[in-house]
Every structure is written in structure tokens, then in C-alpha cells.
C-alpha positions, -999 to 999 in steps of 0.1 A, spaced: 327 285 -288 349 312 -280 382 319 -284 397 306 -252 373 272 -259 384 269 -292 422 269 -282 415 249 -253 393 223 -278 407 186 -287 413 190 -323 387 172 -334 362 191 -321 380 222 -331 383 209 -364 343 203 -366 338 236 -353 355 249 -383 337 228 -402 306 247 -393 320 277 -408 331 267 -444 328 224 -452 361 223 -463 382 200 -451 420 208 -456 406 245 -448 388 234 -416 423 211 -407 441 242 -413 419 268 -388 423 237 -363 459 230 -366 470 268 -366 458 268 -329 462 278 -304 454 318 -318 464 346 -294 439 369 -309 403 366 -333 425 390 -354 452 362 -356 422 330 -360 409 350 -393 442 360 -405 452 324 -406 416 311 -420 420 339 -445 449 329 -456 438 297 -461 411 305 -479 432 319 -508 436 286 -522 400 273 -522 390 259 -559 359 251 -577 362 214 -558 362 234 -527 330 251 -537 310 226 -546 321 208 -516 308 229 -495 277 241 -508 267 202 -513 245 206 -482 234 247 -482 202 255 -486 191 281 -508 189 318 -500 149 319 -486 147 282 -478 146 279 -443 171 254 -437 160 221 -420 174 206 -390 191 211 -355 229 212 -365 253 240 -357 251 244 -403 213 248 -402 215 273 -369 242 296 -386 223 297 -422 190 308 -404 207 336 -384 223 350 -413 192 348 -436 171 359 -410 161 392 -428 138 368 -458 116 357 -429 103 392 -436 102 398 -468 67 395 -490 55 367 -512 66 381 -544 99 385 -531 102 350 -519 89 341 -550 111 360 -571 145 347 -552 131 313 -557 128 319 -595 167 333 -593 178 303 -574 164 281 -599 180 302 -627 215 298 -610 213 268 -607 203 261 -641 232 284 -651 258 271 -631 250 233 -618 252 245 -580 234 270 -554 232 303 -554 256 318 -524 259 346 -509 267 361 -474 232 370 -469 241 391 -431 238 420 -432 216 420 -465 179 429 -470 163 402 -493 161 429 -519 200 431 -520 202 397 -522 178 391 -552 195 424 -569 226 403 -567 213 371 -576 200 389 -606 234 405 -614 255 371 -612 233 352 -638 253 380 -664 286 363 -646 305 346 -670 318 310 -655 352 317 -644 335 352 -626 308 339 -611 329 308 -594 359 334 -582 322 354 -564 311 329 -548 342 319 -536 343 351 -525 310 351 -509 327 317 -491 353 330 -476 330 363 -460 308 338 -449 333 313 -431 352 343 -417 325 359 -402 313 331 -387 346 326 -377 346 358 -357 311 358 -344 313 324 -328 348 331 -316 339 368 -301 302 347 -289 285 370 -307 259 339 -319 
């Protein structure tokens, strides 16, 4: 959906379009409200700012239905097409790899009670797992204001990639 769409969208479509991009609601209600944007500069300066406030409820809302880095996610909705673009570079990576990040999701979760997440374009599955690796050090408080982290570069650059129709 590009920008012009977007704008143009009834707001309940917009707002499930920016559902797609982070499953927050009040955030998702926020991008969809601030419409109409002028620019994709102005769309991600609003979501940004929005994003500031997510919590740890935020989180775990929306990483209720991710799947895990390596796991090819399963269906036909806009969710499942996003998270197979951007961890399209584990499709290549070898059986000890997959097997490793497997291990290090099951590990995170162990440690802290919810997925693994991180924005995995623009990452070989080596970076990812180095990272994966690195966060299970992550004291509580760290590794939530990460991942939240990781959140918010994910929902923005989806943001600008469907907007731009990049996809």
C-alpha cells in the first residue's frame, strides 16, 4: 500500500495495515489516525514517535503470534508474508546453523518467557545467531528495552517499505 493508498484508506483498513507492521493497537490507531502524511519521512516520524512509549505489555502483545527467527512462518496473511521476506537470508543457511538458532530460541525463551526478536533484514543468519547468543547475557530490564528496540526497526521499516512499495 503506498503512501497515497494509505492516506486515501478508510481508517480501518489503514489501521490494519499498520497492524501488519507492529500488533500494537494504540500504536497501529496512532499511525492511522495521524493521517493523512505528506511525506514517508512524516508517516515514520509520527510511528516513531509513537513507538517511544511501547512497554513490556506492548511486547508481548505483539510477539504473541511471531514466529521464531528460522521458522518459516505459516500462512497467507500480510504478518506471515513480511516475516518471510525479512528472514529470507535462513532459507540459506546450513543445518547446523538452523540447528544452532533453534537451540538459541529455545534458550531465550527459557530465559525470558517470550520469542526471540530481532529485525532479521538485512542480517545473515550468522549475525542473527551472534546476537541471539549475546542477548541471553542481557539482564531483564536490557534485554526487554532490545527487543523493543528491535520492534520499533522492524515496524518502521516495514512501515517505509510498504509505503515506498518496496515489498
Amino acid at each position: 500500500m503506498h503512501l497515497e493508498q494509505f492516506n486515501a484508506a478508510p481508517e480501518s483498513d489503514a489501521r490494519a495495515t499498520a497492524t501488519v507492521w507492529a500488533a500494537i493497537p494504540a500504536w497501529a490507531d496512532a499511525v492511522a489516525t495521524g493521517r493523512p502524511y505528506a511525506s514517508v519521512d512524516e508517516a515514520v516520524g509520527v510511528a516513531g514517535a509513537a513507538a517511544d512509549g511501547w512497554t513490556r505489555l506492548d511486547l508481548d502483545t505483539a510477539l504473541a503470534h511471531h514466529p521464531r527467527i528460522g521458522q518459516k512462518p505459516l500462512g497467507d496473511t500480510a504478518e506471515a508474508a513480511a516475516s518471510r521476506r525479512e528472514q529470507a537470508s535462513m532459507t540459506t543457511a546450513s543445518d547446523d546453523l538452523t540447528a544452532a538458532m533453534a537451540a538459541a530460541n529455545a534458550a531465550y525463551e527459557e530465559r525470558f518467557g517470550r520469542v526471540f526478536l530481532i529485525r532479521a533484514a538485512g542480517r545473515t543468519p550468522d549475525e542473527m545467531l551472534a546476537e541471539a547468543r549475546r542477548r541471553l547475557g542481557n539482564d531483564d530490564d536490557t534485554e526487554a528495552a532490545e527487543a523493543l528496540e528491535q520492534l520499533r526497526q522492524i515496524a518502521l521499516l516495514r512501515l517505509r517499505t510498504d509505503l515506498e512499495g518496496r515489498r
